[in-house]
C-alpha positions as CSV (number, residue, x, y, z in Angstrom):
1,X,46.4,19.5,-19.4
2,X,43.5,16.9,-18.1
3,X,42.4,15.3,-21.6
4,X,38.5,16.2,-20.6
5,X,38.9,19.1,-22.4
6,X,39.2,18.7,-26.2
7,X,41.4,21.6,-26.9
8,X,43.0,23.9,-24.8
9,X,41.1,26.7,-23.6
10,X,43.0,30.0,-25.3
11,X,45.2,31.5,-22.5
12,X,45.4,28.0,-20.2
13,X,48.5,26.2,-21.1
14,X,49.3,24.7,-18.0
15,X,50.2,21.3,-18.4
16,X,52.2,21.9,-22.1
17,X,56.0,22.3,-22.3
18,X,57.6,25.5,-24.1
19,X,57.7,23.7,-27.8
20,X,53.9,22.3,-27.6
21,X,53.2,25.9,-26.3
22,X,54.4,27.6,-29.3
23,X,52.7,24.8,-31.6
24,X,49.1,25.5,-29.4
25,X,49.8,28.9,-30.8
26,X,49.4,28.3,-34.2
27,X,46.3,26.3,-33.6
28,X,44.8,29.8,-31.6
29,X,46.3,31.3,-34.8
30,X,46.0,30.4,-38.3
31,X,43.1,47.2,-43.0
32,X,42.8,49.5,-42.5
33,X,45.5,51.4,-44.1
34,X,48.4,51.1,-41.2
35,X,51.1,53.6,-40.9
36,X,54.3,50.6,-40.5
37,X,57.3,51.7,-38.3
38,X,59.9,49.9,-38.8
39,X,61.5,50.3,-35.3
40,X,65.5,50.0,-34.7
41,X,66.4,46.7,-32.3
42,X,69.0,46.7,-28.8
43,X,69.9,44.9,-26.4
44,X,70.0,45.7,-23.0
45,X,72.0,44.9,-20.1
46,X,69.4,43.8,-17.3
47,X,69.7,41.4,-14.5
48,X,67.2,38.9,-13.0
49,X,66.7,37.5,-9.9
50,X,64.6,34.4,-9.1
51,X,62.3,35.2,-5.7
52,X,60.6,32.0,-5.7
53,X,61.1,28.0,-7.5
54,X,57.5,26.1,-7.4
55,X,58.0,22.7,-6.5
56,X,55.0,21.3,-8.3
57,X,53.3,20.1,-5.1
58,X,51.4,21.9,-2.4
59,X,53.3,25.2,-3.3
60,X,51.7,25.2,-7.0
61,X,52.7,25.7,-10.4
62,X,52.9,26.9,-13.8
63,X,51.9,30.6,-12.3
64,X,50.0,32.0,-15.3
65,X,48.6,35.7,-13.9
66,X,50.6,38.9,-12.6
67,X,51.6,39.5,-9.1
68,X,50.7,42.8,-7.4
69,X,51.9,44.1,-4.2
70,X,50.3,45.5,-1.1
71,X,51.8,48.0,1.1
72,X,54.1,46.4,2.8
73,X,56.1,45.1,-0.1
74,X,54.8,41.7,-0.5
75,X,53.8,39.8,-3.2
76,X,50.8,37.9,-4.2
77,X,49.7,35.9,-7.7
78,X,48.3,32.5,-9.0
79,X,48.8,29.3,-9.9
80,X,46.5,27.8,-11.9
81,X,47.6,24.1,-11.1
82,X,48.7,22.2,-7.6
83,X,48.0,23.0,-4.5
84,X,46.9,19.5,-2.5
85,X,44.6,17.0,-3.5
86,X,43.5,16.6,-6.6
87,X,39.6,16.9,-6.5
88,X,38.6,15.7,-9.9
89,X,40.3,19.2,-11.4
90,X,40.7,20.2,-14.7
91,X,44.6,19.7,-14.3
92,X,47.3,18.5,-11.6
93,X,45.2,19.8,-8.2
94,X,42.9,23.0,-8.4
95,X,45.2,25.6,-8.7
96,X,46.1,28.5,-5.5
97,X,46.4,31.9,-4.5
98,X,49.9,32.4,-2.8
99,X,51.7,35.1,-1.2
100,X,55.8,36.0,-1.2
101,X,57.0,38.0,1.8
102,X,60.7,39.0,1.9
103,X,62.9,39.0,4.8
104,X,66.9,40.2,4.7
105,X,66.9,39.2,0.7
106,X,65.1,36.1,0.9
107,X,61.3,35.8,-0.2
108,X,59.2,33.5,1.4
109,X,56.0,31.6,0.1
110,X,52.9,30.7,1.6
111,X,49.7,29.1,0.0
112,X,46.9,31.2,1.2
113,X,44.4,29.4,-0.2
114,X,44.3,26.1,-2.4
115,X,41.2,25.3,-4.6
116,X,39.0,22.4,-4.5
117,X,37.1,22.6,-7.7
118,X,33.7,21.7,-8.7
119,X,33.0,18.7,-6.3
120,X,33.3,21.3,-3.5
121,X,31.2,24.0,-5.8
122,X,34.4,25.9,-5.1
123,X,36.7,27.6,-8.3
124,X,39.1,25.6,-10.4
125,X,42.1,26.8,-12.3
126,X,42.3,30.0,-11.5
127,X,43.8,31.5,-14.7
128,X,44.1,35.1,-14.2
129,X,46.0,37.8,-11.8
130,X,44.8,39.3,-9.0
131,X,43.1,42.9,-7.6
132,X,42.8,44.1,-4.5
133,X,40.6,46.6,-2.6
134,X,41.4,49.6,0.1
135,X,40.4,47.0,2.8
136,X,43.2,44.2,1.2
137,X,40.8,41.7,0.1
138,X,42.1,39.9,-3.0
139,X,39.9,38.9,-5.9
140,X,40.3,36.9,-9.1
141,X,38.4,34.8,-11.5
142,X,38.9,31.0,-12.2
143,X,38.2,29.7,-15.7
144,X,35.9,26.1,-14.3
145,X,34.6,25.0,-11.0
146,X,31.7,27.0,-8.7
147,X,28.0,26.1,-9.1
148,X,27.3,26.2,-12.7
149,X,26.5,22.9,-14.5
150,X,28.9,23.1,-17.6
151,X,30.9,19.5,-19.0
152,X,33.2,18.6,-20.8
153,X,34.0,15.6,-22.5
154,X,30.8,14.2,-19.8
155,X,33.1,15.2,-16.9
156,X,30.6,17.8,-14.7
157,X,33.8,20.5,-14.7
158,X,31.6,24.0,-13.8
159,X,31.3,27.5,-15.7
160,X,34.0,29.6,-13.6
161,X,33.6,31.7,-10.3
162,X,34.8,35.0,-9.4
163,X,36.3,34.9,-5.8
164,X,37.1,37.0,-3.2
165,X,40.0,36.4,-0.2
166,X,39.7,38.3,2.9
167,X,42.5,38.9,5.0
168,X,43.0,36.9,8.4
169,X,40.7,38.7,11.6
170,X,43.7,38.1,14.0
171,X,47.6,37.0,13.8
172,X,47.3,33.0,13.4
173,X,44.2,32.9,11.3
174,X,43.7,31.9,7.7
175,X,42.6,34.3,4.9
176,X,38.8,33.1,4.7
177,X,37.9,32.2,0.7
178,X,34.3,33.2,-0.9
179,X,33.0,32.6,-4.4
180,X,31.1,35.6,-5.0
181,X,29.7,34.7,-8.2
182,X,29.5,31.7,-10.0
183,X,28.9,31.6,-14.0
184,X,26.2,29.2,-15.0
185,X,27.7,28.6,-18.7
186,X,24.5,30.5,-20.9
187,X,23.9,34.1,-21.3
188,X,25.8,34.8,-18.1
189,X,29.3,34.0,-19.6
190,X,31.8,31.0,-19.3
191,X,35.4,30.2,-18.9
192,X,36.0,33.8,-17.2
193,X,39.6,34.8,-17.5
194,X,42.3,37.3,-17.2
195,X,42.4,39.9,-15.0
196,X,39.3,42.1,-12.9
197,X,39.2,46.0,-13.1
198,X,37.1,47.9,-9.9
199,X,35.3,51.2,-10.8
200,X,35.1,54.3,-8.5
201,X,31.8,52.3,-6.8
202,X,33.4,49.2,-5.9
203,X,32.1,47.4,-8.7
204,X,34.1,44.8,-10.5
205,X,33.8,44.4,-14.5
206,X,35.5,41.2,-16.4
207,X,35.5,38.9,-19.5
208,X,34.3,35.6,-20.1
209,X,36.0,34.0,-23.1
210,X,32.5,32.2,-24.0
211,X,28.5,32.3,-22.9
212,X,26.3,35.3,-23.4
213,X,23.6,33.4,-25.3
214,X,24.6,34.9,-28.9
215,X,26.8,33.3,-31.6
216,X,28.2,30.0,-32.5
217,X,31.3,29.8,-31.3
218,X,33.1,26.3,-31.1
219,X,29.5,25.4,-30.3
220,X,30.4,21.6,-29.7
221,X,32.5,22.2,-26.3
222,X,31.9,26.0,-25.5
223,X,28.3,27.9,-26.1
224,X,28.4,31.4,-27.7
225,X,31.0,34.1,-28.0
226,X,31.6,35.8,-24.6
227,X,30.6,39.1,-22.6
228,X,31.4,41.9,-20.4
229,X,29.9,41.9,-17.2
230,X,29.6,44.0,-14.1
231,X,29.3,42.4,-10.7
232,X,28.0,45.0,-8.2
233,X,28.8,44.4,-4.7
234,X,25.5,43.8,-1.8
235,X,24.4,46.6,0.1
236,X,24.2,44.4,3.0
237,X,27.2,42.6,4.4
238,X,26.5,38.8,3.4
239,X,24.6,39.3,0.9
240,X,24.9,38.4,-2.9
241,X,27.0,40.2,-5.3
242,X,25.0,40.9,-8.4
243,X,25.9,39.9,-12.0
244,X,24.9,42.0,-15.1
245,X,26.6,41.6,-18.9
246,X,27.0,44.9,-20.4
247,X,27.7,43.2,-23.6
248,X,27.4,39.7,-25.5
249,X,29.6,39.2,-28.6
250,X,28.0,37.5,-31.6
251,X,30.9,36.6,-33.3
252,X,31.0,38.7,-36.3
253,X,32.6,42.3,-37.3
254,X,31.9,43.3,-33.2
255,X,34.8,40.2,-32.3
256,X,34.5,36.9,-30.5
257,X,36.0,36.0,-27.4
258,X,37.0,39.0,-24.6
259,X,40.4,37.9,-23.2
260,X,39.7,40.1,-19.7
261,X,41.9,43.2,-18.5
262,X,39.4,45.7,-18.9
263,X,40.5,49.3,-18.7
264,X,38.5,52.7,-18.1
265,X,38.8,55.9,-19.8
266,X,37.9,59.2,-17.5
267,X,34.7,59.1,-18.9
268,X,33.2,55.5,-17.6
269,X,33.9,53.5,-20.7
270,X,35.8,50.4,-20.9
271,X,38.1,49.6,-23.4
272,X,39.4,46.0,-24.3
273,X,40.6,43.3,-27.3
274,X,39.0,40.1,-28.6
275,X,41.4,37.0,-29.8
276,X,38.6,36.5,-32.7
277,X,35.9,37.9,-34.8
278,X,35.9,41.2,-36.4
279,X,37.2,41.3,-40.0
280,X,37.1,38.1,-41.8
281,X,40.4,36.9,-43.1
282,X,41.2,33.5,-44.6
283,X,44.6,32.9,-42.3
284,X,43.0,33.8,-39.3
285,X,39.4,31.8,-39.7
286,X,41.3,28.3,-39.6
287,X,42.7,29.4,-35.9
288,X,39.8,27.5,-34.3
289,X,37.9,30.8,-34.5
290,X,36.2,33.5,-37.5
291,X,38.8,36.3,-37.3
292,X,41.6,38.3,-36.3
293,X,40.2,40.1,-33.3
294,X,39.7,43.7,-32.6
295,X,40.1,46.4,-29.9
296,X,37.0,47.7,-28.8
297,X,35.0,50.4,-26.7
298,X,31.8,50.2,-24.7
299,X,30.4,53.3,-23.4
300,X,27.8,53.0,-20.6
301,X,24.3,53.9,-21.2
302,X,23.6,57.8,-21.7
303,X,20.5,57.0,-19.4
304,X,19.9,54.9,-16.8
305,X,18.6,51.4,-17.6
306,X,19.9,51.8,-20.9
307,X,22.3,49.5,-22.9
308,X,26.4,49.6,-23.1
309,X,27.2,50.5,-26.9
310,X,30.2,48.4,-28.7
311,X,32.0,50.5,-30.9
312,X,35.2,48.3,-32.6
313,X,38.1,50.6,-32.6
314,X,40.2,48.8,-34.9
315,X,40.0,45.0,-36.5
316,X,42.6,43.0,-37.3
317,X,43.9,41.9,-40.6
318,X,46.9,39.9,-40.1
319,X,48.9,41.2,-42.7
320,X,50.5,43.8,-42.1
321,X,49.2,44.8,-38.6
322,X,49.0,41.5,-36.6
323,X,46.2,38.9,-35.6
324,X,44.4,37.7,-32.1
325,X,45.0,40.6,-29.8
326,X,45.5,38.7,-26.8
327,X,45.9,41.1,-23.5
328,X,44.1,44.0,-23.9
329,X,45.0,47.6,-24.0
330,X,46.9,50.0,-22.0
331,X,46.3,54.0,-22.5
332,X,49.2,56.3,-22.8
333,X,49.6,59.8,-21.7
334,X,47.9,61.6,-24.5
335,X,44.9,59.1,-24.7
336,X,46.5,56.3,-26.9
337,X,46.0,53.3,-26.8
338,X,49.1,50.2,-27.1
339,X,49.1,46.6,-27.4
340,X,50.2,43.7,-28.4
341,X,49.0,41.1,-30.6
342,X,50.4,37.0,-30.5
343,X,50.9,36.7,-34.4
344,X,50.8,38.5,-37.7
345,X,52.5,41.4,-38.9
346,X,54.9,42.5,-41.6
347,X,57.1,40.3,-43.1
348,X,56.8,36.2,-43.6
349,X,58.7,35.3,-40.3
350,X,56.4,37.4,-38.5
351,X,55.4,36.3,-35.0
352,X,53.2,39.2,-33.4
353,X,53.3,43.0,-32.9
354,X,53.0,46.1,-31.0
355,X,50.8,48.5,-32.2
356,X,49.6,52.0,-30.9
357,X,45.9,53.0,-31.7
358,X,45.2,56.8,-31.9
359,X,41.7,58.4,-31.2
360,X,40.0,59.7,-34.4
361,X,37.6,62.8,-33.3
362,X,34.3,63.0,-34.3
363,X,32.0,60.8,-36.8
364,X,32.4,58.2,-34.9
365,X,35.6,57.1,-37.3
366,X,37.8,54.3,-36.7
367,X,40.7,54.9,-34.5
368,X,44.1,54.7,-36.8
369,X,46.9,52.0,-35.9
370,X,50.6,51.9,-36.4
371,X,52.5,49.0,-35.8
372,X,55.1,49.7,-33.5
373,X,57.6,46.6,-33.8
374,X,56.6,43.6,-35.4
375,X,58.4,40.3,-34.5
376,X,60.6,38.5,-36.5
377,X,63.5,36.3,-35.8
378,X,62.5,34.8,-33.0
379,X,66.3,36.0,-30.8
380,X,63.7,39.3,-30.3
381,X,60.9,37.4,-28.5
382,X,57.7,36.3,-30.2
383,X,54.2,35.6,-29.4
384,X,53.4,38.4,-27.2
385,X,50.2,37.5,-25.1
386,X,50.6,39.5,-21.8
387,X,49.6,42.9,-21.3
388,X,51.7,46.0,-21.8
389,X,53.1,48.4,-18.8
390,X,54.1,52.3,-19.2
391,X,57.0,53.9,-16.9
392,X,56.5,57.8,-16.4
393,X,58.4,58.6,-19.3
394,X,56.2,56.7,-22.0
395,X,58.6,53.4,-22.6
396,X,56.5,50.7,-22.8
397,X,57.4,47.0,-20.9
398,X,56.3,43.7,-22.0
399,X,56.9,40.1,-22.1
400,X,57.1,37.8,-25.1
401,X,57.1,33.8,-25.1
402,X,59.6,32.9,-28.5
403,X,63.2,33.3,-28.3
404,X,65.0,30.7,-26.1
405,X,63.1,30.4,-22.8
406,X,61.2,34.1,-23.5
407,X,62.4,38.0,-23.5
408,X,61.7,41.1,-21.4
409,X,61.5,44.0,-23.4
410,X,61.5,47.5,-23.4
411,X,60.0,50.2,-26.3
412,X,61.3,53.5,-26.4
413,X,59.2,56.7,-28.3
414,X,61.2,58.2,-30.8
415,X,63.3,61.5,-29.8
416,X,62.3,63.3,-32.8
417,X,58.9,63.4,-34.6
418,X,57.9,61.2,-36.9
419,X,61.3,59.0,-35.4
420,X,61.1,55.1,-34.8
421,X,60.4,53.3,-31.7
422,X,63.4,51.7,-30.5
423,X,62.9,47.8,-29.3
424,X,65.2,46.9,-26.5
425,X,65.6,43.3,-25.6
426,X,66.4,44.0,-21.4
427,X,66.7,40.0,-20.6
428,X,66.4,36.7,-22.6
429,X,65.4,34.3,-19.9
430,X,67.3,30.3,-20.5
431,X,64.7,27.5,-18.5
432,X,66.9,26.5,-15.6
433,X,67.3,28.0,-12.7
434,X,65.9,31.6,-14.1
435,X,62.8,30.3,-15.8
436,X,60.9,30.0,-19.2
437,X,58.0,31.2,-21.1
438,X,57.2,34.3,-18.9
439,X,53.2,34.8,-18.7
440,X,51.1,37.3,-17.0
441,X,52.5,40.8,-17.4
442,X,54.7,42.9,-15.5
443,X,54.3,45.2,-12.6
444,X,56.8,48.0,-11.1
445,X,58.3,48.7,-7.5
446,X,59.0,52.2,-6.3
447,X,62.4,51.6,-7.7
448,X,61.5,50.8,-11.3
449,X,62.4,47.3,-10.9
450,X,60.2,44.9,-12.8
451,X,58.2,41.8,-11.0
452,X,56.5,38.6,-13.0
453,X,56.0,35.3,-13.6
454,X,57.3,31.9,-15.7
455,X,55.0,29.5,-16.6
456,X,58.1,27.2,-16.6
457,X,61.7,26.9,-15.6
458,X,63.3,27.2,-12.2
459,X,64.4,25.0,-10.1
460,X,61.2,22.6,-9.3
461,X,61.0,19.2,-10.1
462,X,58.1,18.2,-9.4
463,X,56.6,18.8,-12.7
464,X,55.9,16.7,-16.0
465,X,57.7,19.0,-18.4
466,X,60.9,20.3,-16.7
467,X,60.6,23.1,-14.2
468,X,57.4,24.6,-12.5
469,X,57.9,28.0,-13.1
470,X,59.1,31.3,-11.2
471,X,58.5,34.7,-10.0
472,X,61.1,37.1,-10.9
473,X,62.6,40.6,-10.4
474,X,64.6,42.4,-13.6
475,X,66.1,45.5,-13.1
476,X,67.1,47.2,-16.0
């Protein structure tokens, strides 16, 4: 990564090979009464297919977010880095948004739009996935670049944008690129990142890792502790989209820094994780932040005009049920909620967990967690920063960074009440040619096949630390 920055934004590692990665961690790094399950360990028998090899030049690299389909079966994602010209960026060219289309087996990629960064007031490092709406357009968030008049290290670098990609008018054309908001670093929010979540409306609701004019939170590069925010679309075509936070974190027992992949329940409230704050623990408060993080809840206002309330489902103690909760929440099928978070747990190899929150009713009482799987050996993954998936029979799918080049792996429920989880390791990825350090999450096909990204690894050589990274299919 550019040296302007003085540490590493948390969930940007572009520009780090796989062993600096896992250090970084430890720098990010350093109860309630938890029900431990000690869950029985597999290995499956999945394959894996490279679609696509950056290069490390105009085609981008170190892809960092999901991918996500549209209805014709092709493929679209991120790369936070490359791209063209390098326009003063945070790291090796501005990053791009870039599409795979397959034809008789083989998966095509073209750029549909490369970055320019702050210079051009345009995004910079876009470091989530992507969404799309009924009408195709794409939207995503970059963590610098736009408008807003945030530095660092003296360099003018930008607060972040959120973006929007419409599809070409007519065969020929380009897809047309507009910032639709740009962050201006105080109680707006700054460094957006991870993924955006659309409500019923058409409104789009996010994270910023920092801003929201409360807390001190590694005041000397980033100001404050982060937000929620809404962006409501115009009710004219061409006009401005409008930004509101629902909620600014003020790092203490409410959590510091929102990591992004909001969720909604069926009644309007989001649901999400923060990497820090919440319960103050001596191995987590020399992490670079005050905490281990926490899952959380906000419930929009009973009346209108009124405030989002917080309500902290669950904080984090390290020991035994995990620290820095790093991609959010997924919900299950009878209202629970799973996760994963990138250290902690049970047992002094420990390298991150699973867990499963359950929905305490009434008295506003703390949901209850159980630690699914904890990490341990490093051959079983490790470091598990990406969210979770759910197929239609409740196993859960997720990705994990430790462990040779990174593992896919799969969670069974138990067959019998009160039973284990059972932890299958589906594919242990090796650098070259299938790639390393998977990152983003996971996404199904019709098929059940599963689609993602390397950070690293492939075939690429254009890159400083061996490999540029991949998109992949595993079928299990």
């Amino acid at each position: 990564m550019d040296s302007k920055a003085e540490r590493p934004p948390a969930g940007q590692e572009a520009g780090m090979n796989r062993k600096k990665r896992a250090q970084s961690r430890g720098s990010w790094l350093g109860l309630l009464v938890v029900i431990l399950v000690f869950a029985s360990t597999a290995w499956g028998g999945a394959t894996e297919k490279v679609l696509y090899s950056f290069q490390g030049g105009t085609d981008g690299m170190y892809p960092t977010g999901n991918v996500i389909f549209d209805q014709a079966g092709n493929l679209y994602g991120t790369t936070p880095q490359g791209g063209g010209t390098n326009y003063n960026c945070i790291g090796d060219s501005c990053g791009t948004v870039f599409e795979l289309t397959p034809q008789d087996g083989v998966w095509t990629e073209t750029v549909l739009y490369a970055f320019t960064g702050k210079s051009q007031n345009d995004g910079d490092l876009p470091n989530g996935g992507l969404v799309s709406d009924q009408d195709g357009n794409l939207y995503g968030v970059t963590g610098y670049g736009g408008a807003g008049d945030c530095r660092l290290s003296g360099s003018l670098v930008g607060c972040g944008t959120v973006y929007e990609l419409t599809p070409p008018a007519g065969q020929g054309d380009s897809w047309t690129e507009t910032i639709v908001y740009s962050f201006q670093g105080g109680k707006d929010g700054y460094l957006p990142l991870g993924n955006l979540t659309f409500d019923a409306k058409g409104n789009l609701y996010g994270a910023t890792f920092f801003g929201g004019g409360h807390g001190t939170c590694d005041q000397g590069v980033y100001p404050y502790c982060g937000t929620v925010f809404e962006l409501s679309p115009p009710s004219k075509k061409g006009g401005d989209w409008t930004e509101k936070v629902l909620y600014s974190f003020k790092n203490g027992p409410d959590g510091t820094n929102p990591n992004g992949g909001l969720i909604f329940d069926g009644e309007g409230a989001l649901y999400g994780t923060t990497v820090y704050g919440g319960a103050k623990v001596e191995s987590c408060a020399d992490d670079g932040g005050d905490g281990c993080g926490v899952a959380f809840e906000l419930k929009p206002p009973a009346r209108k005009g009124g405030a989002w309330v917080e309500t902290v489902l669950h904080r984090f103690t390290d020991f035994p049920d995990g620290r820095h909760p790093f991609a959010g929440v997924v919900f299950g099928s009878e209202g629970n909620l799973y996760g994963t978070t990138l250290g902690g747990g049970q047992g002094s190899t420990a390298d991150g967990t699973v867990f499963e929150l359950k929905p305490r009713h009434g008295g506003g009482a703390p949901w209850s967690e159980t630690v699914l799987y904890t990490f341990l050996d490093g051959n079983d993954g490790g470091f598990p920063m990406d969210p979770l998936i759910l197929d239609n029979k409740g196993n859960l799918y997720g990705e994990a960074g430790a462990g040779a080049g990174g593992t896919i792996f799969e969670m069974s429920p138990p067959t019998r009440r009160g039973g284990a989880w059972t932890y299958v390791v589906l594919y242990n990825f090796t650098d070259s040619p299938d790639g390393d350090g998977p990152e983003g999450g996971l996404i199904f096909d019709g098929a059940g096949n599963l689609y993602g990204t390397t950070h690293y690894g492939g075939t690429g050589e254009g890159c400083e630390y061996g490999g540029c990274g991949t998109v992949f299919e595993v079928t299990p």
